[in-house]
N, C-alpha and C positions, 0 to 999 in steps of 0.2 A: 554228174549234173544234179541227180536228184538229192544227193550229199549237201551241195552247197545252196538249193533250194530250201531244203530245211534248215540249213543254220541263217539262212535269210530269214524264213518267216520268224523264226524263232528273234532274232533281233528287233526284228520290227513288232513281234510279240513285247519283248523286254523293252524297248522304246515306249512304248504306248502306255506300259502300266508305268512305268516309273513318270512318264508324265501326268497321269492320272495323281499317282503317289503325292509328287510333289503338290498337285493344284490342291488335293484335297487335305492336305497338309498345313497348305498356308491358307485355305483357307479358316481351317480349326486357330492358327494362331491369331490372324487377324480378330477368328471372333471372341478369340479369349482376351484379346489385348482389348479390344472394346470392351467387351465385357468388367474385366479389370477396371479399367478407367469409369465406368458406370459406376463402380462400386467405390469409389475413391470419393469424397467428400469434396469440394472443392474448396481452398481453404487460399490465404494469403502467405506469402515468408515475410516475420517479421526479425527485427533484430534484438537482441536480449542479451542478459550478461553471460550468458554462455556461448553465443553466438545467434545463430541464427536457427528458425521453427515453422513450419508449416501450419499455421493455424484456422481455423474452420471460420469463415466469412462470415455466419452467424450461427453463432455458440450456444448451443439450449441449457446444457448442464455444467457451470463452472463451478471448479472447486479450488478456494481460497485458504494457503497458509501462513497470511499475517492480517494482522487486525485494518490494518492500511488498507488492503486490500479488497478486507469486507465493506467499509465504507466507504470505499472508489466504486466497488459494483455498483452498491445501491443509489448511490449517487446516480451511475450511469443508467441506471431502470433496470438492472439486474439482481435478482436473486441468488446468488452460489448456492446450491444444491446441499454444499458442506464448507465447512470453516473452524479454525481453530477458535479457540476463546482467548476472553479477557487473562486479565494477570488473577483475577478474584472468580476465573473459571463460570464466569456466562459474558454473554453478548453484551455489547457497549447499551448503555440506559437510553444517552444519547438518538441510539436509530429506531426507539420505542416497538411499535409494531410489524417493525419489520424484518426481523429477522424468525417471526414465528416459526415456519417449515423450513430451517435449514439448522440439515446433521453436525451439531456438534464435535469437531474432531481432537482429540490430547494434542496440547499445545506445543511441548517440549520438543517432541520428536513424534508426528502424525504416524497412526497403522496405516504401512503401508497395506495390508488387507480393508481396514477403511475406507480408504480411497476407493480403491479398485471395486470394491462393493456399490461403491455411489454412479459408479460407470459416467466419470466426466468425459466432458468432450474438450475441455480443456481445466487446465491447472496454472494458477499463477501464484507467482512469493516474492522472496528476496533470495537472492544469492548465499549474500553472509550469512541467510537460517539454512538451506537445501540445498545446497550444492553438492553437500557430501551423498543424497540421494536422486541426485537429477535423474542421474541414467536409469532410475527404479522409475521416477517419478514417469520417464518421458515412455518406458513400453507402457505406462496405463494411458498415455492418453499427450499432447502436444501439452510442453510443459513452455511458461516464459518465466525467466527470473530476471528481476529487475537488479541492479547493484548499485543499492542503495547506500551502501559504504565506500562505495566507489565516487559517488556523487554526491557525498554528504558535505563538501563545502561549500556547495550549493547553497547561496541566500535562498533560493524557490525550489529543493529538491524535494519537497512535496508535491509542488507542483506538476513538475518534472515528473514523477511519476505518476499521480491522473491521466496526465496527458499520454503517457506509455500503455496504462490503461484500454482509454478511450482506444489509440491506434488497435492495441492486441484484439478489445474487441468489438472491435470496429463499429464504435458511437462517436468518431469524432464530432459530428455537429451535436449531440446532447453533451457531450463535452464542452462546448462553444456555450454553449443555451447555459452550463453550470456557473460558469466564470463571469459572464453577461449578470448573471444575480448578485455573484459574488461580488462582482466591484461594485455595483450600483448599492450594496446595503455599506461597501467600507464608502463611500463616497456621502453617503448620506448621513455614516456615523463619524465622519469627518466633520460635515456643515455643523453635528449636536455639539460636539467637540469644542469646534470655535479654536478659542486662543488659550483658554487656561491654564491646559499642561503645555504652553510653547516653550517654556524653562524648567519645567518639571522631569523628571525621570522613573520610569515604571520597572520595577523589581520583579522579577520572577524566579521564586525558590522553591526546590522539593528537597522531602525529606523521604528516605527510600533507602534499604538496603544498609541501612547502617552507615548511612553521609547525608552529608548537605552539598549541593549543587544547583547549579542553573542548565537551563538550554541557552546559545548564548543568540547573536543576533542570525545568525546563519541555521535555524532550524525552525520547526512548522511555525511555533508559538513568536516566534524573532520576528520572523518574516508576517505576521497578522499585524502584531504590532508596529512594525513598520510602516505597510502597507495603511492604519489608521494617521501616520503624521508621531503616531508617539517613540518619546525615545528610551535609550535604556540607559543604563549604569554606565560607564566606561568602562570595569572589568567586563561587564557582561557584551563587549562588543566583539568582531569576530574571532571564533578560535577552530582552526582546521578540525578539531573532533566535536565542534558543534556544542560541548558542554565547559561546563570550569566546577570543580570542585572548591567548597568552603571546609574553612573550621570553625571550628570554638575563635582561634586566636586572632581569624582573619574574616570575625562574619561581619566587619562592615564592609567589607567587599558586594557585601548581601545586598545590603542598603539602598532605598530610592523614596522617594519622595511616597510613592504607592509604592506597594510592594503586594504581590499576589501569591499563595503558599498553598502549593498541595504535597500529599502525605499520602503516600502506600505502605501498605502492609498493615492494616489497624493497630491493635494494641504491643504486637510483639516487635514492630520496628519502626516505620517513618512515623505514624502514632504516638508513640512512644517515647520517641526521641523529639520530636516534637513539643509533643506536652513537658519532657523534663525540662526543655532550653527556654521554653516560658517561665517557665518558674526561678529561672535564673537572672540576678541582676544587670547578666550582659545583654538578654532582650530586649530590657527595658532603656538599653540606649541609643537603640535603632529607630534613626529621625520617623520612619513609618511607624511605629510600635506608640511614639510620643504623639504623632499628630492622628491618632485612631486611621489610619491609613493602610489597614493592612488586613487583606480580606483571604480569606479560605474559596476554594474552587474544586469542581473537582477533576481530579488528577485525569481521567480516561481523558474527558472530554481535551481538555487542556495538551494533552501529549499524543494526541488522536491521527494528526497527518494525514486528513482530508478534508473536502469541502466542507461536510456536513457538520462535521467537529467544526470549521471556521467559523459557521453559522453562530454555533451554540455559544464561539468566547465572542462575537459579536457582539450576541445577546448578554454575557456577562459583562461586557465594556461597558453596552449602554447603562447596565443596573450599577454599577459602582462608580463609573464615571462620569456618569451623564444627570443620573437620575440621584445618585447621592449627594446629599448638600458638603 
């Protein structure tokens, strides 16, 4: 009797603690799981060329690796913390004061120690630059990449990307307020317009890299132009990779009524080549070359792929087209 008295109490001993066990158990997990969640940011999923990303509903430190994307922030009332640079290694002229406090990052291939030093809270690009580093990119911090090569048949894949922008960081309505200007100044530089180029055709040529080429109607500068009523070339109308290469043999391909010419690399390349093909008597048979119709620009602004840049060839439309007799 008293044998199985003791293995009683002793059950009901072991009963008791292991209940104890358990409550005081779950209740540590609950508060860690709380606790956890406290410490988690609350953020949105949005969708990107690599799929999909959890990113922070409002983002204090973003850090940007293409030039696009620095003037979509600022556009949007954002500063990037860091950003890579121009082709001529600083900031676009274009966004004047505003890029004053943000880090500098090497263009080609960003340190990934860089970044991680900047401590974003998010990271935006293109695909076709970063992909090859997403997975670095995404333990520093909620990475979007936009695929912009993917979308580049896009009449408005500039567009198209603002607007990815805005969603990632969630400024759609200062998005809305962007576009709201933007049509209202092509609308207004439509009425200066009138009728005059209604038969006329508008040229756009760079010289870079040791070629001549255009953007054709399906890229930022295509689609501004459009957007104003003016037309282009016929070569320059659309081509799945968005550009057309020229030569020597076939630069009337070049040719428009206006024609507008920027040049990278100063003296050692689009400069360069540039200046030689002026000086050659094939220039001088280009209808724009003959009717003084053919203006210099400059190249950042012009291949810019944002609002901000649309502003500034706005402004160049109205000064050569508007205001030039």
């Amino acid at each position: 009797m008293k044998i199985f008295l003791h293995r009683l109490t002793y059950l009901v001993f072991l009963g008791v603690l292991t209940c104890l066990l358990v409550s005081a158990c779950s209740k540590n997990v609950n508060q860690s799981a709380t606790s956890s969640k406290q410490l988690l940011p609350e953020c949105r999923v949005v969708q990107h060329g690599m799929g999909e990303t959890c990113v922070p509903n409002n983002p204090q430190r973003l850090v940007v690796l293409d030039e696009a994307s620095l003037g979509n922030a600022i556009a949007l009332g954002i500063q990037p913390v860091g950003s890579t640079l121009q082709h001529d290694n600083k900031f676009p002229a274009y966004l004047k004061d505003k890029t004053t406090d943000i880090k500098p990052l090497r263009n080609a291939q960003p340190s990934i120690e860089g970044i991680t030093l900047l401590q974003p809270d998010i990271i935006i690009s293109w695909k076709n630059r970063h992909e090859s580093i997403y997975s670095q990119l995404s333990n520093i911090a909620p990475t979007a990449l936009y695929d912009w090569l993917g979308n580049n048949i896009k009449q408005d894949n500039w567009k198209e990307y603002f607007n990815f922008m805005a969603e990632v960081l969630n400024r759609k309505e200062i998005g809305q307020q962007v576009w709201q200007h933007y049509n209202q100044r092509i609308e207004q530089l439509k009425m200066a317009l009138g009728d005059r180029y209604k038969n006329k055709t508008i040229s756009f040529v760079i010289f870079c890299c040791g070629g001549i080429y255009s953007e054709t109607e399906n890229s930022f500068i295509g689609d501004v132009l459009r957007d104003a009523g003016l037309q282009r070339p016929e070569s320059q109308g659309f081509n799945p990779k968005g550009a057309i290469n020229f030569s020597e043999e076939t630069l009337e391909m070049a040719d428009g009524d206006v024609m507008f010419v920027v040049a990278h690399g100063g003296n050692e390349t689009g400069e360069r080549d540039l200046s030689i093909l002026q000086k050659k008597p094939l220039w001088q048979t280009l209808k724009a070359v003959q009717q003084n119709r053919v203006y210099y620009v400059d190249p950042i602004i012009w291949r810019a792929r944002t609002p901000l840049a649309a502003e500034a060839v706005i402004d160049d439309l109205y000064k050569y087209l508007v205001n030039t007799p």
